[in-house]
N, C-alpha and C positions, 0 to 999 in steps of 0.2 A: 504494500500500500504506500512505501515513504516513497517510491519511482513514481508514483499515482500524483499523489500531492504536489510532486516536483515538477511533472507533466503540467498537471493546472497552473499550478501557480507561475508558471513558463508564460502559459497560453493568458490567464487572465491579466498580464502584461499590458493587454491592450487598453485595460482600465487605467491604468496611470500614465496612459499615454495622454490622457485628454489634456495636452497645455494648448491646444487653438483655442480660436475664439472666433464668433461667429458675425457674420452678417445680420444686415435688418430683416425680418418677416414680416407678416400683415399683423398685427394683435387682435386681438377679441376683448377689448378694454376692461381685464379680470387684470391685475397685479400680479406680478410674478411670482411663485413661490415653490420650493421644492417639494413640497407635498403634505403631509403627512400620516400617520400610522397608528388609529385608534383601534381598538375593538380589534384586530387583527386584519384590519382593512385599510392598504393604503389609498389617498385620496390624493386629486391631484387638479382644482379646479383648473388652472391656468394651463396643464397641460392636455386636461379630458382624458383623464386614465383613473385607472381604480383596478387592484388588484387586492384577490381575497385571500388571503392566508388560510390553510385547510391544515390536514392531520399529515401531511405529506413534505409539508413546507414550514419553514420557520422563518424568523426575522432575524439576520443577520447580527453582526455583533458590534460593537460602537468600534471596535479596530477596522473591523473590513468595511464600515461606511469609511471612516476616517483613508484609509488605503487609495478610495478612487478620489480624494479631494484634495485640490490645492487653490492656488488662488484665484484660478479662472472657471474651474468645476466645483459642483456641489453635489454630494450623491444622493437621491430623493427617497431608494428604494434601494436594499439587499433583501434577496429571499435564498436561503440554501447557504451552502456553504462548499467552498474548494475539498474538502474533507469529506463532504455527500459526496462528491462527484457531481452535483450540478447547482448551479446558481443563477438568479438572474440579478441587474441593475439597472436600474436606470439613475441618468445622472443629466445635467444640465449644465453646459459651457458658454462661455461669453465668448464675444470679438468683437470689440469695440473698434476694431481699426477695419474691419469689415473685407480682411482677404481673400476668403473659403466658401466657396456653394457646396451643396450636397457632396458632390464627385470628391470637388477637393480633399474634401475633408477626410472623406474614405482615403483617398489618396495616400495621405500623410499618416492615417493610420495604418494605412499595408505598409508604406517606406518603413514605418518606426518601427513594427513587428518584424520585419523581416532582417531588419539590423538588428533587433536585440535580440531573436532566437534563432537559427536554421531549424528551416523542417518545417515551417509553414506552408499550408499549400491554401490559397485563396481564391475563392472564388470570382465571378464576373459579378459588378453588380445586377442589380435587381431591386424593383418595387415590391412590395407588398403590405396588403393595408393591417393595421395594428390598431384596432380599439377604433374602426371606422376612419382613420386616416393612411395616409399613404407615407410609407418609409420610404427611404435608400437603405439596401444594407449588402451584403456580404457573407457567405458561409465563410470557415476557416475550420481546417482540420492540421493537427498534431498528432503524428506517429513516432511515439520514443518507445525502444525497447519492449516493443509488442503490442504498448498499448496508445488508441487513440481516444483523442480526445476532443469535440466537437464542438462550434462556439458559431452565434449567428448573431453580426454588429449591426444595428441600423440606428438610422440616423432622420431628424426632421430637422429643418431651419425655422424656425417658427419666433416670431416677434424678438428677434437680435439674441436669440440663442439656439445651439444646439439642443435638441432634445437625444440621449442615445441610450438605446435598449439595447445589453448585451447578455442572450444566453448561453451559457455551455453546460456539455452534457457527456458522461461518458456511455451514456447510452446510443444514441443518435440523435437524427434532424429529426424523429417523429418524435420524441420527449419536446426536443427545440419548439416545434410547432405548437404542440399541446402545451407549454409554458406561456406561448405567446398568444394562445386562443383565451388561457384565462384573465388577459386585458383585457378591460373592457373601457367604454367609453362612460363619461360618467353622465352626460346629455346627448 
């Protein structure tokens, strides 16, 4: 299991990749805010998500929120952990100087991953809609010493941030998928 962990936490790299920052989007005049996590339900007006915590998932630990945050991200949501074998986040990035469209942005996260670990194999992007909106994202698969490890990044521009949902799984894309079917839209 300690090659397991090692594998992950390689692969979830991607999360402390987020120092871009984002362009302007359209707003929906709701204040921005990273969410939050009552009742075992995170809520997220300004970004229209809502994910429910079940007997299957738990809520991440104040280290591994702190892990994906620095001074341009904020992480909204952990559920799982590198140690299950799968997890998801979402988190929210700034760019005030307004560099990055969608593409880019993936861009610069394939560049970063692929310099800080070999053995990535990344995907083409692709749409697909999450909680009634439309992403950009990316599969990315990790093969070390037998075992792989599966992760699918997407990404929205929405009113001068990043929105980015990252899960991985050492099961497959069909956990991937069924993690991202329990988004829902919150209107």
């Amino acid at each position: 299991m300690k090659m397991t962990n090692k594998i992950l936490a390689a692969l979830l790299i991607v999360c402390s990749l987020f120092t871009l920052v984002a362009c302007g989007g359209e707003g929906n005049g709701i204040e921005y805010t990273k969410g939050t996590i009552e009742n075992n339900v995170y809520t997220n007006e300004w970004a229209n998500l809502k994910f429910e915590f079940d007997d299957t998932w738990k809520q991440g630990s104040d280290a591994e929120f702190k892990s994906y945050e620095n001074e341009n991200t904020e992480c909204g949501l952990i559920a799982g952990s590198a140690t299950e074998g799968r997890q998801l986040a979402i988190a929210f990035e700034k760019n005030p100087l307004n560099l990055y469209d969608e593409n880019k942005y993936l861009d610069k996260i394939k560049n970063d991953m692929s310099a800080a670990v070999s053995g990535y194999s990344i995907g083409e992007y692709y749409t697909k809609s999450i909680a009634g909106t439309d992403f950009k994202g990316m599969d990315i698969t990790l093969t070390q010493s037998g075992v792989t490890v599966y992760q699918a990044m997407f990404t929205k521009l929405y009113d001068g941030k990043f929105i980015s949902i990252v899960v991985t799984s050492l099961v497959g894309k069909e956990e991937i998928n069924s993690v991202l079917n329990k988004l829902t839209a919150l209107k």
